[in-house]
C-alpha positions as CSV (number, residue, x, y, z in Angstrom):
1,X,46.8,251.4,-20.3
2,X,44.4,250.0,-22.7
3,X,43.8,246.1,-23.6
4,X,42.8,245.2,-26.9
5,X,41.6,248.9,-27.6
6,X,39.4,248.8,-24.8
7,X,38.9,250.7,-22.1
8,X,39.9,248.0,-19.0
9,X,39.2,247.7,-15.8
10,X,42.1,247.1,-13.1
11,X,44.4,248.2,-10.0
12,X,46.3,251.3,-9.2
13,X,49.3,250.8,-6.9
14,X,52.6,251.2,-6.6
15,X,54.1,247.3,-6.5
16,X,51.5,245.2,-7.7
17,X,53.6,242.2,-8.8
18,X,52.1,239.6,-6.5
19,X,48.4,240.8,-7.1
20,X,45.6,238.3,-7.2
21,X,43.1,240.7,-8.6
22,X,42.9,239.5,-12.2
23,X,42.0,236.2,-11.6
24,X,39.1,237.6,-9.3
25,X,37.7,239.5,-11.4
26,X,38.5,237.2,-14.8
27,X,35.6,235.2,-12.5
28,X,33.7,238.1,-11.3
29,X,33.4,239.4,-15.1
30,X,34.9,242.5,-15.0
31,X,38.0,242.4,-17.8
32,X,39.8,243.2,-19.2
33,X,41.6,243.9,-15.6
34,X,45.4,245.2,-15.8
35,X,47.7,246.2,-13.2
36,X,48.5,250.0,-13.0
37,X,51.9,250.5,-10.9
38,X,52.0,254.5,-10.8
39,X,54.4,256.7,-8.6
40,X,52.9,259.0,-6.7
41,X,53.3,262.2,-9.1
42,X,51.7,260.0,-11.6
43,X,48.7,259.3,-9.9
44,X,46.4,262.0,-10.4
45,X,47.1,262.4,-14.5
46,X,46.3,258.7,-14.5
47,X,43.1,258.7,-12.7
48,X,41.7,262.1,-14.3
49,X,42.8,261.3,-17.8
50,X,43.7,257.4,-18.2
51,X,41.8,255.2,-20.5
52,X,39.8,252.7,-18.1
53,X,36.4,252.7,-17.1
54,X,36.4,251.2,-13.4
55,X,39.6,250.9,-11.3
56,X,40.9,249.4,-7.7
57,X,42.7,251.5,-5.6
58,X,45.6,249.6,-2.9
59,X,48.0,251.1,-0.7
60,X,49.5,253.9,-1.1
61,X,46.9,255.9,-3.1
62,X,43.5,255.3,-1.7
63,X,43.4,259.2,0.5
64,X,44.4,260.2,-3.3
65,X,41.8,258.2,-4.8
66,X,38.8,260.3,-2.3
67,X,40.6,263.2,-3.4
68,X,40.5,263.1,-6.8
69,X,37.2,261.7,-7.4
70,X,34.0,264.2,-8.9
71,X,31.0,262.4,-6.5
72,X,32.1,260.2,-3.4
73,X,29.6,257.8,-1.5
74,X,28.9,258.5,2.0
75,X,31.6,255.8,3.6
76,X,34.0,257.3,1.1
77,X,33.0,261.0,2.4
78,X,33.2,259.6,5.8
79,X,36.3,257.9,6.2
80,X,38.2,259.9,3.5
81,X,39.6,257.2,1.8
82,X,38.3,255.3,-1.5
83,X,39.4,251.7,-3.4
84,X,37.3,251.8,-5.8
85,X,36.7,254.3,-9.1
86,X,33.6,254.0,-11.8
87,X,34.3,256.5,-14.5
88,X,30.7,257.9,-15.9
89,X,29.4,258.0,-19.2
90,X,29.5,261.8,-18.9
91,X,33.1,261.2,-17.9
92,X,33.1,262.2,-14.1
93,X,34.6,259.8,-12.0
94,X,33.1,258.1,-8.8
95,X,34.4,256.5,-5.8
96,X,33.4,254.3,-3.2
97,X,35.0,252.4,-0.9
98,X,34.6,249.0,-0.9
99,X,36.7,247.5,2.1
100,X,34.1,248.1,4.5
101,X,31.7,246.2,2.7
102,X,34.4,243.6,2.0
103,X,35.5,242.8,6.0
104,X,31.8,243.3,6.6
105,X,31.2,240.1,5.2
106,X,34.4,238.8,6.5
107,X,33.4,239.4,9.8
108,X,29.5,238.1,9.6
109,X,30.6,234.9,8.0
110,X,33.7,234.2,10.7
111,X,30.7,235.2,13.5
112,X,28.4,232.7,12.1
113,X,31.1,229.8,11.4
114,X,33.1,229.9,14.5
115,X,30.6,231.7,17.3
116,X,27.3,230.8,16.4
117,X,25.5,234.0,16.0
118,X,26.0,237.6,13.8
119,X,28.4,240.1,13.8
120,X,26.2,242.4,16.5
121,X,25.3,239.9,18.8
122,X,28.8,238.4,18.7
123,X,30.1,242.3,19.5
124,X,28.1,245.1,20.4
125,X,29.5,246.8,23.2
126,X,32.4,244.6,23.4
127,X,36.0,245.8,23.1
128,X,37.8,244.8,20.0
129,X,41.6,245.5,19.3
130,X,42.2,247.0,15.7
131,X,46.1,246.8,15.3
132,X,46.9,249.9,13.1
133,X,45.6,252.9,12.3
134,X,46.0,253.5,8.2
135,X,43.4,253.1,5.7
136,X,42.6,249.4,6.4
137,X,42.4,249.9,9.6
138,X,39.9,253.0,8.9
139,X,37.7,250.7,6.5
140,X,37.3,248.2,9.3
141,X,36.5,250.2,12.1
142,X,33.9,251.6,10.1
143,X,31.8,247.8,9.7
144,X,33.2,247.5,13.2
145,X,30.9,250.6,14.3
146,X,28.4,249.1,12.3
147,X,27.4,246.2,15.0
148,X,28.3,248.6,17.8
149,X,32.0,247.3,18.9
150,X,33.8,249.6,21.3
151,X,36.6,249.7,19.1
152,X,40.3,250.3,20.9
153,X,42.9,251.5,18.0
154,X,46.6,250.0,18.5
155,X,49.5,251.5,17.2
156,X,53.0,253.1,17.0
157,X,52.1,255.7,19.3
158,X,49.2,257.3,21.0
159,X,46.9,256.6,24.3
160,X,47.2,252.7,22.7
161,X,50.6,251.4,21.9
162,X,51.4,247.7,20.9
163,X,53.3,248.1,24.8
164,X,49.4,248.6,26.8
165,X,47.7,245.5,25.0
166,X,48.7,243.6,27.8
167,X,48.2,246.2,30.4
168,X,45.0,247.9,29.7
169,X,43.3,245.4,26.8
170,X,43.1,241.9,28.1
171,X,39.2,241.9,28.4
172,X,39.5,242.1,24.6
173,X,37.5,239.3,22.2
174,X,38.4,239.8,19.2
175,X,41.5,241.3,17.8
176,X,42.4,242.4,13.8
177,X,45.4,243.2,12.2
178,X,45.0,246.0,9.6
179,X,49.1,246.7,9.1
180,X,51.0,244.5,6.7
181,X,53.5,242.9,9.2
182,X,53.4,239.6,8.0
183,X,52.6,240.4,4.1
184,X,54.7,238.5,1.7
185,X,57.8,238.5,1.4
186,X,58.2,239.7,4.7
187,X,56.9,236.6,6.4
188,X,56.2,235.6,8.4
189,X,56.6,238.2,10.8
190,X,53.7,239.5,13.0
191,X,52.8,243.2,14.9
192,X,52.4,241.4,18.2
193,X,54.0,238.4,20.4
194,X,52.7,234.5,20.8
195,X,53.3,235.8,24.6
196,X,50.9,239.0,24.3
197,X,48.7,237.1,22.6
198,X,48.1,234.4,25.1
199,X,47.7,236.8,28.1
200,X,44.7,237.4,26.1
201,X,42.2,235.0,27.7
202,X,39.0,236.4,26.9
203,X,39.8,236.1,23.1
204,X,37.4,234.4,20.9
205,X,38.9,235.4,17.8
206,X,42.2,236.4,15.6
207,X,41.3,238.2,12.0
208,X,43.6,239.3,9.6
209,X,43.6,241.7,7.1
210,X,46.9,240.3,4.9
211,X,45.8,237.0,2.7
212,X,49.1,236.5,1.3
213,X,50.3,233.7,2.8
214,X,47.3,231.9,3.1
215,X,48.3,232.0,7.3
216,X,50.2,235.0,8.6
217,X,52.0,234.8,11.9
218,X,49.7,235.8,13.8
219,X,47.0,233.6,12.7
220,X,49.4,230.7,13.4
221,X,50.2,232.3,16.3
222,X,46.1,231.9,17.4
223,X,46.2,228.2,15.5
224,X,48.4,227.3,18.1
225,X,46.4,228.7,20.9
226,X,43.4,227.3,19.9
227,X,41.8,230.5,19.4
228,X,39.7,230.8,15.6
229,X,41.3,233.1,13.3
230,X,40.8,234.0,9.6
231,X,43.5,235.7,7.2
232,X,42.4,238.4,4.6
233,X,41.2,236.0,1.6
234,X,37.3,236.5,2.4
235,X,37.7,240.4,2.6
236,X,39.6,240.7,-0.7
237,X,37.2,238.8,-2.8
238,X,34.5,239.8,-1.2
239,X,35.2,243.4,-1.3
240,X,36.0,242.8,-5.2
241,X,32.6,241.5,-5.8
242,X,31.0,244.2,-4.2
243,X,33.4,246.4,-6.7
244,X,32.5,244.8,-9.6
245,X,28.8,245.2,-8.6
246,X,29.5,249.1,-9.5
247,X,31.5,248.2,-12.4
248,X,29.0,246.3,-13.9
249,X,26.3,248.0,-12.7
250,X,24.5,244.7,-11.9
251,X,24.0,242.5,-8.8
252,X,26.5,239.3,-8.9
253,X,25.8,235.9,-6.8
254,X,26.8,236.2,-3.4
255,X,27.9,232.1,-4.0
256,X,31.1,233.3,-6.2
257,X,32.6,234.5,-3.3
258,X,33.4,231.3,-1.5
259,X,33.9,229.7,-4.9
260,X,36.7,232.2,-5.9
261,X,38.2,231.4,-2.4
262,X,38.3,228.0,-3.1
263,X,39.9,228.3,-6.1
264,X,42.3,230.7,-5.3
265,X,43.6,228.6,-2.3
266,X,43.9,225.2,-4.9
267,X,45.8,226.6,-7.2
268,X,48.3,228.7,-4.6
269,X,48.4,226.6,-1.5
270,X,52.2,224.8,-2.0
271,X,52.2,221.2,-1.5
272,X,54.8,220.3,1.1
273,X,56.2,216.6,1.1
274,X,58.0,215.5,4.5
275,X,59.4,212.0,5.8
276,X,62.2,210.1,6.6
277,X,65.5,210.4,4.3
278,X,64.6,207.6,1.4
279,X,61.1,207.9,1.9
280,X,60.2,209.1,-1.9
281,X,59.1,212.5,-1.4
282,X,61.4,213.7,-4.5
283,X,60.0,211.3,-6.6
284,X,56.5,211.7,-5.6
285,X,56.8,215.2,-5.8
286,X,58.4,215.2,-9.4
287,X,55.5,213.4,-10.4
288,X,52.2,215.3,-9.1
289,X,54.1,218.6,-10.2
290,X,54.1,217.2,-14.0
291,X,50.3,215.4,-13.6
292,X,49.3,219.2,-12.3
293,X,51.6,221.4,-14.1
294,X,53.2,223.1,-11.1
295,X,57.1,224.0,-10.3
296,X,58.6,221.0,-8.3
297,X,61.2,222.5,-5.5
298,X,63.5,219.9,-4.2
299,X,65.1,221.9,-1.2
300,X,68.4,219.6,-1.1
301,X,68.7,221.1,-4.5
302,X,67.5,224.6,-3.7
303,X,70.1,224.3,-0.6
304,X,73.3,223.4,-2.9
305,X,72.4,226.4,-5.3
306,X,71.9,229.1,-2.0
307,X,74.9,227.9,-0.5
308,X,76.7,226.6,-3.1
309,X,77.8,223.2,-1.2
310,X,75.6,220.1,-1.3
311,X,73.5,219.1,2.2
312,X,76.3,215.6,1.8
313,X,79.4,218.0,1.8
314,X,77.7,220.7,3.9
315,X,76.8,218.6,7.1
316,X,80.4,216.6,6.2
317,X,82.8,219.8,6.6
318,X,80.6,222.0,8.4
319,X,78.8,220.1,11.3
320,X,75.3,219.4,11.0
321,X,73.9,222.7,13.1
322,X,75.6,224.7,10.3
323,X,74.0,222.7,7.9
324,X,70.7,223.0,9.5
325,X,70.9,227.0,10.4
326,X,71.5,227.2,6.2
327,X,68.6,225.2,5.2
328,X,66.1,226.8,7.3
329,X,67.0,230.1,5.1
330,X,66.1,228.4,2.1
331,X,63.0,226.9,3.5
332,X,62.0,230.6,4.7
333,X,62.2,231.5,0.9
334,X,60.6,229.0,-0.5
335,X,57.9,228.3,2.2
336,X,56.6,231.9,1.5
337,X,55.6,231.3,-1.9
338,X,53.1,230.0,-4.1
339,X,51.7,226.9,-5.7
340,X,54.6,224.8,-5.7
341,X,55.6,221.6,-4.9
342,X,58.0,221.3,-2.2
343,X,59.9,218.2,-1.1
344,X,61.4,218.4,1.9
345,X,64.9,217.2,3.6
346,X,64.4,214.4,6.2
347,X,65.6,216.2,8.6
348,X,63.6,219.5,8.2
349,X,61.2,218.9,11.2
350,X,64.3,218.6,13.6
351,X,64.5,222.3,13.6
352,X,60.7,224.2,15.5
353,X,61.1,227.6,13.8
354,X,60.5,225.8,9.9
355,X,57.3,224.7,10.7
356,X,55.6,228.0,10.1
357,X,57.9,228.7,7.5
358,X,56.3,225.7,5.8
359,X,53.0,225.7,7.0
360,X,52.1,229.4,6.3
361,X,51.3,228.5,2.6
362,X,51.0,224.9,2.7
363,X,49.4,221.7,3.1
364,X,52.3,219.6,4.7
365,X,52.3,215.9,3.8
366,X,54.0,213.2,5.5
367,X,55.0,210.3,3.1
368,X,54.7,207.4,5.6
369,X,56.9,204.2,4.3
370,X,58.4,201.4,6.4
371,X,61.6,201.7,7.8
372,X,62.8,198.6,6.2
373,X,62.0,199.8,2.7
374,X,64.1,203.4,3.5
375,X,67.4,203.7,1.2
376,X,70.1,205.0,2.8
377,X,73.1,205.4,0.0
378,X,74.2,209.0,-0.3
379,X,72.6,210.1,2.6
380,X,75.1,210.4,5.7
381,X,73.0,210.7,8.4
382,X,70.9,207.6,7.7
383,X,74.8,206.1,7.2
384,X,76.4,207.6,10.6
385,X,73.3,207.3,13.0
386,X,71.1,204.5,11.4
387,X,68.0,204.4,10.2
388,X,66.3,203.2,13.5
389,X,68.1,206.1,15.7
390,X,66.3,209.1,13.4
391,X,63.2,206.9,13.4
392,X,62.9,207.2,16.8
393,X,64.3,211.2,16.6
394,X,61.6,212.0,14.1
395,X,58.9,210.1,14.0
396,X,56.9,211.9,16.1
397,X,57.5,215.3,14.8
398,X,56.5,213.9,11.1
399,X,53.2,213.3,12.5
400,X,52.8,216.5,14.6
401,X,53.1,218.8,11.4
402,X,51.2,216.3,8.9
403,X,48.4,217.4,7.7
404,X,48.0,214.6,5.8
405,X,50.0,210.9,6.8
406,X,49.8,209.1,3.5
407,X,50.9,205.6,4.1
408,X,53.4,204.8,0.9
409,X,51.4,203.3,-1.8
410,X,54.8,201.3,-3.4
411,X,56.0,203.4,-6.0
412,X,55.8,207.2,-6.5
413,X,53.5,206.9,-9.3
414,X,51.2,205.9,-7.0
415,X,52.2,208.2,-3.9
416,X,51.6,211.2,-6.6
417,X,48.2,210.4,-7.5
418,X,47.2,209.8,-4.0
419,X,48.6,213.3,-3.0
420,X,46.5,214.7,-6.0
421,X,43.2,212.9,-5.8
422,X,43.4,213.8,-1.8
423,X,44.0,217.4,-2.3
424,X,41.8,217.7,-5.1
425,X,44.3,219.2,-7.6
């Protein structure tokens, strides 16, 4: 429980594996900062009598958290539910509930980038659709009823099921997911439908409360529908400063939040290589994952140690549909992690549904070389249909999922550090 003999700071939860919470707070200044995974009968001898000095509080323990604490803060007293513990130098303990303050600034920023104008102006009086009804969704309605939103609740059951969004809730503008559909690993996967969320017309806005992946579902979902959205990176930092502030006890710059954005999303945002078969993106990608020190994923590779048959042999017994329904299972788990580098089949964009799968975490880069240039030994479909046929298949779907379209430079040297000085990495 203890680091070094001190008394740390960190975050109670049950399955905390995937946290991003140290590194936050290794910039915020409050460490040491551990991970506490404690099972429900184990929570309240932790938090009364554990060694630590100022503590986080996720899913499922944050009702607990209210509950056990000596002095609660007026949101905290309000809503019932705390994330955030300060033990006192007289040994009582103290909780507040960050979150609100957290999406708060979420929500002021996202008003100001993408509308124009502040939170209240943006809202006040307007209807805005809070999907769940747990303790996220309890923390945001809260800075919700702060600029005087006529917030509508959506979930399971009740007056307002998932079912009436499209009956009753179209004159909505903005709508938040507070549930973790869509959290990794289960992505992405998202509480409502592209189709439900396009009969939406009056929407001027898609906010999410999950940030891992760096896009959920549904904020691909509004991508595609040209509608602004934001995923849950903002709120987590920001609600971590405004912890540490308590921690601490002192103010901290308001400017580390977007800087601890930033370089969260560097170092976990995947680098995804696409292109025509021969094109280099295994060599490239070999490359900038040694000059930046990040796991290199070929997913040929990945697909012969899924499956346990090559793409070659696969695509040669089995058909190439078989081939394809396999290898979008093994870019579904590797498109849902983290700060990899992932080099891509040729044939990867032929398939719709693994564009989210790789775009979700990802900055997708298309490796652009001449067709004449392409080698074609030991790959069969640039033997059996020619190079000029998938050309003319593909060309146009490299393009349309490119982030980036990075004309070959010549050798993959050189392709890797034009990926890297590009991307910044």
């Amino acid at each position: 429980m203890t680091t070094n003999g001190s008394e740390p700071f960190g975050l109670l939860g049950r399955t905390l594996g995937h946290s991003w919470s140290p590194r936050i707070h290794a910039t915020l200044g409050s460490t040491p900062y551990a991970l506490f995974e404690r099972e429900p009968q184990d929570v309240a001898a932790f938090v009364r009598d554990g060694s630590w000095r100022g503590i986080n509080v996720t899913i499922p323990y944050k009702r607990r958290a209210a509950e056990l604490a000596d002095e609660c803060s007026e949101r905290v007293r309000a809503l019932g539910v705390a994330n955030t513990l300060v033990r006192r130098e007289d040994g009582s303990i103290y909780a507040d509930n960050t979150d609100v303050l957290g999406f708060s600034w979420m929500l002021e920023r996202f008003c100001v980038r993408e509308l124009g104008m502040g939170a209240r102006e943006a809202f006040c009086g307007k209807k805005v659709l809070v999907l769940g009804s747990g303790g996220a969704s309890q923390a945001v309605r809260a800075a919700l009823d702060d600029v005087g939103a006529c917030t509508v609740v959506i979930s399971r059951s009740g007056p307002n099921t998932y079912e009436s969004i499209t009956q009753s809730h179209t004159d909505a503008l903005l709508v938040i997911n507070t549930t973790p559909v869509g959290m990794y690993p289960s992505c992405p996967q998202s509480p409502v439908s592209l189709e439900d969320l396009a009969e939406l017309r009056q929407l001027c806005g898609v906010l999410d409360v999950v940030y891992n992946p760096e896009r959920t579902s549904l904020c691909m979902m509004a991508q595609r529908l040209g509608i602004p959205f934001e995923s849950g990176l903002a709120m987590l930092v920001a609600q971590a400063r405004f912890a540490s502030e308590v921690f601490l006890d002192r103010s901290l710059p308001e400017s580390l939040v977007e800087q601890i954005e930033h370089d969260i999303r560097s170092q976990t945002r995947n680098v995804v290589l696409i292109g025509m078969p021969g094109s280099g993106k295994s060599s490239a990608g070999r490359r900038l994952a040694r000059m930046v020190g990040r796991p290199f994923v070929d997913l040929d590779d990945c697909f012969a140690v899924d499956h346990g048959i090559s793409p070659a042999e696969c695509i040669r017994t089995q058909g190439e549909e078989a081939f394809r329904a396999l290898e979008t299972k093994t870019a579904a788990s590797y498109g849902s992690r983290s700060g990899l580098v992932i080099a891509c089949g040729g044939g990867i964009v032929t398939r719709e549904e693994n564009y989210p799968l790789l775009h979700q975490n990802g900055t997708i880069i298309m490796l652009d070389r001449p067709i004449d240039e392409l080698a074609t030994k030991e790959r069969p479909l640039s033997q059996s249909k020619g190079v000029a046929r998938l050309a003319r298949e593909r060309m146009h779907l490299y393009r349309e999922w490119a982030d980036i379209v990075l004309p070959c430079t010549g050798s993959a040297e050189g392709d890797a550090l034009e990926v890297r000085s590009m991307l910044d990495l």
